[in-house]
C-alpha positions in Angstrom: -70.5 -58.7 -35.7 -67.1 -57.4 -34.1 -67.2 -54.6 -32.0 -63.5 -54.9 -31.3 -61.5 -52.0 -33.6 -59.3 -53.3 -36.0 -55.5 -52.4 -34.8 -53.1 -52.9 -37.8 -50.5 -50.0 -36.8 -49.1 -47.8 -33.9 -51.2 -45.2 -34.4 -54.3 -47.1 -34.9 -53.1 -48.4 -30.6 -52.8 -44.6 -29.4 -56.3 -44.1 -31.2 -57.7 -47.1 -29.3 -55.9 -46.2 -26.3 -57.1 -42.5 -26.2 -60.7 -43.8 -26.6 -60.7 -46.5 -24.3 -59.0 -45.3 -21.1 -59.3 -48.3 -18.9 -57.4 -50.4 -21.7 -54.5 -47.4 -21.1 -54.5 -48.3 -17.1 -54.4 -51.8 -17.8 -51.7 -51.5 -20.4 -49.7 -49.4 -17.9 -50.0 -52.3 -15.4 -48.6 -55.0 -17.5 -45.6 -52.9 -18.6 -44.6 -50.5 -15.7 -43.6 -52.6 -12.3 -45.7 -51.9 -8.9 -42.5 -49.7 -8.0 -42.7 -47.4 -11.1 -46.4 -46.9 -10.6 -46.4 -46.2 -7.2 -43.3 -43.3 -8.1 -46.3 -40.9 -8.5 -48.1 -40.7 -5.5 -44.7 -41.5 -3.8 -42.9 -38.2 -5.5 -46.6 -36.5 -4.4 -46.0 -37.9 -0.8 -42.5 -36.6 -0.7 -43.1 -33.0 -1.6 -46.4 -32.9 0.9 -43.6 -34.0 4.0 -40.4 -33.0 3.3 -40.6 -30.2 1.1 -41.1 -27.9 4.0 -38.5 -29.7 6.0 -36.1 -29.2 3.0 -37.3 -25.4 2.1 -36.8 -24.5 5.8 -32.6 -25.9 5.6 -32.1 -24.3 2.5 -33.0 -21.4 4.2 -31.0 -21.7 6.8 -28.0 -22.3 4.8 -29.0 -19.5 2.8 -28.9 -17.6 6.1 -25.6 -18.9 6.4 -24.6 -17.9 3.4 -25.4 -14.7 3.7 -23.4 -14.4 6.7 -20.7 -16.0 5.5 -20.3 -13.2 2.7 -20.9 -10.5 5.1 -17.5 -12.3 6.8 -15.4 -12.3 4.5 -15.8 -8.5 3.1 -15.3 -7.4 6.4 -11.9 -9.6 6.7 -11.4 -7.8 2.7 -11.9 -4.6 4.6 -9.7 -5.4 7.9 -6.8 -6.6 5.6 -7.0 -3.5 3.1 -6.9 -1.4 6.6 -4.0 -3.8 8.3 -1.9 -3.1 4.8 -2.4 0.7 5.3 -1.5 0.4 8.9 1.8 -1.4 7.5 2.4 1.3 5.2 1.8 3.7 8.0 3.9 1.8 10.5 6.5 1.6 7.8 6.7 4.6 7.0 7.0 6.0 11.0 9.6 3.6 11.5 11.7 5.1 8.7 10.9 8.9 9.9 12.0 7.6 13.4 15.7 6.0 11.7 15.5 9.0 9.9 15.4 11.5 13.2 18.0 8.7 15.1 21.0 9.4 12.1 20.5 12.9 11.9 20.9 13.2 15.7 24.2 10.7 15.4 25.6 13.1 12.6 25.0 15.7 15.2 26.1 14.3 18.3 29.4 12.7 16.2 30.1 15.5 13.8 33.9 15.4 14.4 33.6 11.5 12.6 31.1 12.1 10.0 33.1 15.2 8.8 36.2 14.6 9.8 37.9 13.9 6.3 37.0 17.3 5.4 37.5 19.6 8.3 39.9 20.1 11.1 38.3 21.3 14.5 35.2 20.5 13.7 32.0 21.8 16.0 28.5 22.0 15.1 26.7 24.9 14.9 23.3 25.1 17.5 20.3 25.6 15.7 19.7 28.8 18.0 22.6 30.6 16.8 21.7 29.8 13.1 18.5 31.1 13.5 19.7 34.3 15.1 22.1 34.5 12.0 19.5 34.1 9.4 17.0 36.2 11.2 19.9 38.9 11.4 20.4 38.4 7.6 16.5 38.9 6.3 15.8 41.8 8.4 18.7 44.0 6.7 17.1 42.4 3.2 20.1 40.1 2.6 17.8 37.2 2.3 14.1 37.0 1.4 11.3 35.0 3.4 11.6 32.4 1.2 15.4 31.6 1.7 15.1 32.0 5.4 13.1 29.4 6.0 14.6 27.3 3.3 18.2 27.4 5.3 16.3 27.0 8.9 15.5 23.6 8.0 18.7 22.4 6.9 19.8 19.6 9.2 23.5 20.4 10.0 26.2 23.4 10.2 29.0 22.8 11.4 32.0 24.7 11.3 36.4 24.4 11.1 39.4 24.4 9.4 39.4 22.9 6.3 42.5 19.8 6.2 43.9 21.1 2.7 44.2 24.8 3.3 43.8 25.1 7.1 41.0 28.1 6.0 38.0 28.4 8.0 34.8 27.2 6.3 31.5 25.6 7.0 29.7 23.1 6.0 26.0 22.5 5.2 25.0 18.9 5.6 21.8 17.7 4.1 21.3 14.2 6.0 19.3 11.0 4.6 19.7 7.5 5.8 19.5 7.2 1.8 20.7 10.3 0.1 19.0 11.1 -3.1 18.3 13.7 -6.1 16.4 15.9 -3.9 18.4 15.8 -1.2 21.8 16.8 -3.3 20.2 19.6 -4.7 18.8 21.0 -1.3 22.3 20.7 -0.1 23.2 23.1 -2.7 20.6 25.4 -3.0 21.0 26.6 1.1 24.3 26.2 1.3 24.3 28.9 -1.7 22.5 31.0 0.6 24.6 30.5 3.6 27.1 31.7 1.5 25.0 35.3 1.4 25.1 35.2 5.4 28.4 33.4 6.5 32.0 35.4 7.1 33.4 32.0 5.7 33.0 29.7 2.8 30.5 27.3 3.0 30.2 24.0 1.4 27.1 21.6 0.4 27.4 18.2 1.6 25.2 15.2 1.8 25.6 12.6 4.2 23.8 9.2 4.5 24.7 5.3 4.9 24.1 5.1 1.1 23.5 7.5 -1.9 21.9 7.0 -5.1 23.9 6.8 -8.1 22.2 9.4 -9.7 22.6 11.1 -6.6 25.9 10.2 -6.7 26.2 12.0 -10.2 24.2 15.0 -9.3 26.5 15.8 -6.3 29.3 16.0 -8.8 27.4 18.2 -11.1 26.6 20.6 -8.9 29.8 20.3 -6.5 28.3 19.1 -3.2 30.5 17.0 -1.0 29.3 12.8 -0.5 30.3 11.7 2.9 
């Protein structure tokens, strides 16, 4: 009698196969190559020697990975504080142009006002001050309006061309003359007028003015130099 099991399909082969496990190894030897069988204990091989090798530089990129990223937010942070130092610098520079123009209009008053008035001479902040001081202690002024016409920029006084009347003039000056700086103009020259024997006239002066500016100063009657 046959002992053998009668095969007739696939699945009757995995039976046999799962039953008889040394016909599985041999079948895997006729049909795998010596390279594909040896890939096992190979790949085992692998992990037992290199694994820590490879685990150890994967830290150490991790490492400088890490670092890396630590890099570049502080380069975020020291451009984020170079832009405000720009901004800063910027805006210095401009306060310093600024300062340089309104001592130019002082120091060359005769040429900046020159088209208006005849005989033209500044005004020293000193005496102003005395004039407005004089003005709010007898109550002709309040607090308020004192200090708004001690920080006006430039007084100057003379004859103006036209009439040949005495008058002064309060300048407002801006290397760009705006809104702001048109109505300032106005607003302490109109108190000026409260503390001044003569007539006194807003004016702005600056190397260019808005054109709303422009429109403003016509509005309210304030001389653009």
């Amino acid at each position: 009698m046959n002992d053998s099991p009668e095969i007739r399909t696939f699945s009757d082969l995995l039976r046999v196969l799962r039953s008889r496990p040394e016909w599985l190894e041999e079948l895997r030897s006729v049909i795998l190559t010596a390279d594909l069988l040896e890939l096992p204990r190979k790949f085992e091989e692998f992990l037992r020697h290199r694994y820590p090798e490879l685990e150890r530089r994967v830290g150490a990129q991790e490492v400088r990975l890490s670092r890396i990223e630590r890099d570049v937010e502080q380069l975020k942070k020291d451009v984020e504080q170079l832009k405000k130092d720009v901004e800063q610098l910027k805006r210095d520079v401009a306060m310093l142009k600024g300062d340089n123009f309104e001592r130019k209009v002082r120091e060359k008053a005769p040429s900046y006002f020159g088209r208006v008035l005849l005989r033209c001479r500044v005004i020293p902040a000193e005496d102003l001050a005395e004039l407005v001081d004089e003005a709010f202690e007898v109550g002709r002024i309040t607090e308020e309006e004192r200090l708004e016409v001690l920080r006006l920029d430039v007084l100057v006084r003379g004859k103006l061309k036209e009439s040949k009347k005495e008058a002064c003039l309060a300048a407002e000056v801006s290397l760009t003359v705006d809104v702001e700086d048109v109505k300032r103009a106005a607003r302490r020259a109109e108190v000026l007028r409260r503390i001044m024997e003569c007539p006194v006239l807003p004016v702005v002066i600056g190397e260019r003015i808005t054109e709303r500016a422009l429109q403003e100063s016509r509005a309210l009657e304030v001389i653009a130099v």
